[in-house]
C-alpha positions in Angstrom: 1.6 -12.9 32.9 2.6 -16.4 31.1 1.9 -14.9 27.2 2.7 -18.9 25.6 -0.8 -19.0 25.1 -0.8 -16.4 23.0 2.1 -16.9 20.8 0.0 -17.8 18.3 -2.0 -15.0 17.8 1.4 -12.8 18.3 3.1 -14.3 14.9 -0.1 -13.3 13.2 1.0 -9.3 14.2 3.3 -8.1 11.5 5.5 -7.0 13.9 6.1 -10.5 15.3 5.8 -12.2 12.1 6.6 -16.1 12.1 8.9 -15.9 14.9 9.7 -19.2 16.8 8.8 -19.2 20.2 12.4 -19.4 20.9 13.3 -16.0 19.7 9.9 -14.6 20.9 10.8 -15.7 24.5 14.4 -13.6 24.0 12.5 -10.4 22.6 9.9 -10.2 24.8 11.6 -9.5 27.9 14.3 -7.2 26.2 10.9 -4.9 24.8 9.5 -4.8 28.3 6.3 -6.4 27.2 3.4 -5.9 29.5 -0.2 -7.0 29.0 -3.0 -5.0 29.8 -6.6 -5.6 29.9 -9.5 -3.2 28.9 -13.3 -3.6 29.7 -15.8 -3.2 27.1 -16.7 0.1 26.4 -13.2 1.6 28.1 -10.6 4.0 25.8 -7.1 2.0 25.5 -6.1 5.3 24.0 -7.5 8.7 23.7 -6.8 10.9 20.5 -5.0 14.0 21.2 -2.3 11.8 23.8 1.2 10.4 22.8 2.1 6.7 22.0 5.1 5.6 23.4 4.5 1.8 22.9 3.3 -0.4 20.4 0.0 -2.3 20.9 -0.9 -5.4 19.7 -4.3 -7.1 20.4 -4.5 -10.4 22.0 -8.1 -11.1 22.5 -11.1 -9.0 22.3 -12.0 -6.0 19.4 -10.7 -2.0 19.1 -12.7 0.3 17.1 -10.3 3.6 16.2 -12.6 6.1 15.4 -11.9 9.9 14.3 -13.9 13.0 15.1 -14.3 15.3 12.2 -14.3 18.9 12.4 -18.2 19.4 12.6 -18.1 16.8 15.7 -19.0 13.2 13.8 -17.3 9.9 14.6 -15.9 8.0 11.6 -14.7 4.7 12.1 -11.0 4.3 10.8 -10.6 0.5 11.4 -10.9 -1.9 13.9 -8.5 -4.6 15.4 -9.1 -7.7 16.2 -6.5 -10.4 17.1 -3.3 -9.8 15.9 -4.3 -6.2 15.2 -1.7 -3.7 15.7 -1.5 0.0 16.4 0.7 2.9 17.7 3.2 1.6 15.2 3.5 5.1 13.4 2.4 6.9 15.6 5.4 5.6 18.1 7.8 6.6 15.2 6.7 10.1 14.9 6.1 11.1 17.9 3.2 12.7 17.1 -0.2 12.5 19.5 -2.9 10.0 18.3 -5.2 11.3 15.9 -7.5 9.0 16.5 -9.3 7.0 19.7 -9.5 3.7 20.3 -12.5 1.8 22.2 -12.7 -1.9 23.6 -15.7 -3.3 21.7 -15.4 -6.3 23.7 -13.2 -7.2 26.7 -9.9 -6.9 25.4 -6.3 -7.4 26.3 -3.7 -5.9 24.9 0.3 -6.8 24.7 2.5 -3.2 25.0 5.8 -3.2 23.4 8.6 -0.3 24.4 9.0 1.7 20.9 12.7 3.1 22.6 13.7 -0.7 23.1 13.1 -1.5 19.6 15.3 1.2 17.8 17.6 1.2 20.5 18.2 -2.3 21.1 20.5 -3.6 23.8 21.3 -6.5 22.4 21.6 -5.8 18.1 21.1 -9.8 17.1 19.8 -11.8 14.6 16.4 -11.9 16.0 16.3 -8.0 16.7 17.8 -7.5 13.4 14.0 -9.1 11.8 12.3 -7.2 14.5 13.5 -3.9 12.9 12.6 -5.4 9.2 9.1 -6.3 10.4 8.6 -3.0 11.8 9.3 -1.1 8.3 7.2 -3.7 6.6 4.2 -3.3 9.1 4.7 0.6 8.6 5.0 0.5 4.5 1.5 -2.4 4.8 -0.1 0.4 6.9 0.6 3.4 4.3 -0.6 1.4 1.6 -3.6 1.0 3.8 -4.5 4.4 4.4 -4.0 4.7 0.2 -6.5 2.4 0.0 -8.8 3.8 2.7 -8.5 6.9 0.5 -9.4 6.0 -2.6 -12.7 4.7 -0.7 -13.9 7.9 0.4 -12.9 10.1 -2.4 -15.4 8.2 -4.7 -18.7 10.2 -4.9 -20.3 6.6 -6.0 -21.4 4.3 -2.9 -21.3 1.2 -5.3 -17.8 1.8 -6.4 -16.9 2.7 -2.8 -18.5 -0.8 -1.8 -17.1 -2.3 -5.0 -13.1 -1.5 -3.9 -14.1 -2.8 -0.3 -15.7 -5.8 -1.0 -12.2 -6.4 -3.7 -9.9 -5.4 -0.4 -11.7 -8.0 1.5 -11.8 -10.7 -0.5 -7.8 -10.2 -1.6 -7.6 -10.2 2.2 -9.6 -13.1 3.1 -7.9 -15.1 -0.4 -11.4 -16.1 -1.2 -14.4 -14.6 -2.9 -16.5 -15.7 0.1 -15.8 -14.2 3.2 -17.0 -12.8 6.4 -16.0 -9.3 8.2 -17.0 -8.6 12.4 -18.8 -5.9 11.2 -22.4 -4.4 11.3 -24.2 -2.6 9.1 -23.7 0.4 11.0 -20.5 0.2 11.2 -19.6 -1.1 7.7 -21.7 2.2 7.0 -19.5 4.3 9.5 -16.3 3.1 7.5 -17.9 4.0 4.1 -18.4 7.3 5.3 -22.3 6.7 4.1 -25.9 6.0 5.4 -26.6 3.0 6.7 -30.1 2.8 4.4 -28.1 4.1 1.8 -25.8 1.1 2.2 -28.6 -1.2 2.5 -30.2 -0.2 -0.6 -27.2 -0.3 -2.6 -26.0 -3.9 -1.3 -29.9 -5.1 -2.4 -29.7 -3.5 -5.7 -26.3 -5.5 -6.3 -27.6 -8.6 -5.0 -30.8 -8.2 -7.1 -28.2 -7.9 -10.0 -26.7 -11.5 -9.2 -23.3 -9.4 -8.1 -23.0 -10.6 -4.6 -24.7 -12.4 -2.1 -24.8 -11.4 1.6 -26.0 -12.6 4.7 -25.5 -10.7 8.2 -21.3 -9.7 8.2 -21.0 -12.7 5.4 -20.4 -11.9 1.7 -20.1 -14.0 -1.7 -18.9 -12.2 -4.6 -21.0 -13.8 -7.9 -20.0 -11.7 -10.1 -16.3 -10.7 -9.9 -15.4 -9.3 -13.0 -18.4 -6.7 -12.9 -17.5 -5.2 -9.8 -13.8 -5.1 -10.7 -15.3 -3.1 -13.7 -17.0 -0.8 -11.5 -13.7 0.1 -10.0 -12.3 1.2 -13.5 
């Protein structure tokens, strides 16, 4: 599969960060990169199975979602293009914790985990690969630190207070949009979805924010940064 078209959306991974085509043309080959495509609705990875490559998305949406001990679903994240996974997991060699489902048709670009750290050819361009992937690996801890300190607040307004903060650092404006519903915004917050819609009225109501469908508009940034404190 010719992946030029895609080149793009592949400096957007961390993994593949601003690389020229040039050196993306060497590495490619040498990581025996292979694309694969998912229907909607299909498992590109299942938890309790190993990892041995690194995905990243190169059209389409994942949802990773976890199954708690009493048998609920929680969304984790979701991946859209650019979106990488089986980073970690790769290094650890530990089975997926989590599964991941094509929300639309989706393909996906696998990288060999074993070609990476064991590099035939230890040049310049591999040299930033390894870099990249200890970057992508320290953004994804601070992540899950951040994912944390969501659901250990007993307060859904300061829980939706330190997500709507993450998005907007994320998006680099206060207005932004996310491809998420209600549900599943609700799903990530570890709350009800009424509950969710009640508390995002009551802080519109209060001129904090203005929403509309998966778009946001923070009014009011300083209050909901206090919130947080």
């Amino acid at each position: 599969m010719d992946l030029h078209p895609y080149y793009e959306t592949l400096r957007a991974a961390t993994l593949l960060r601003a690389m020229p085509d040039a050196t993306l043309d060497t590495l490619l080959p040498r990581l025996a990169a292979r694309a694969q495509r998912y229907a909607a609705g299909t498992f590109p990875l299942l938890a309790g199975y190993p990892v041995p490559d690194i995905g990243i998305v190169l059209a389409g949406r994942l949802t990773a979602c976890k199954t708690t001990p009493d048998g609920d679903s929680v969304t984790v994240t979701h991946l859209g293009p650019g979106g990488l996974f089986g980073d970690v997991l790769s290094a650890s060699g530990a089975k997926s914790p989590v599964t991941l489902q094509a929300d639309t048709d989706t393909l996906v670009l696998y990288l060999s985990y074993e070609r990476i750290i064991r590099p035939a050819v230890a040049d310049d361009a591999h040299w930033q690969l390894l870099q990249n992937l200890v970057a992508t690996i320290g953004a994804k801890y601070l992540g899950l630190d951040r994912r944390l300190d969501l659901l250990i607040c007993k307060s859904l307004r300061v829980r939706i207070a330190l997500w709507l903060l993450d998005q907007a650092e994320k998006a680099g404006s206060d207005t932004f949009a996310v491809p998420l519903t209600r549900a599943a915004l609700a799903a990530y917050l570890n709350c009800d979805r009424s509950a969710l819609s009640r508390e995002l009225g009551r802080m519109q109501r209060e001129g904090l924010l203005e929403t509309w469908r998966g778009s946001f508009r923070l009014l009011d940034k300083e209050k909901i940064i206090a919130l947080t404190r």
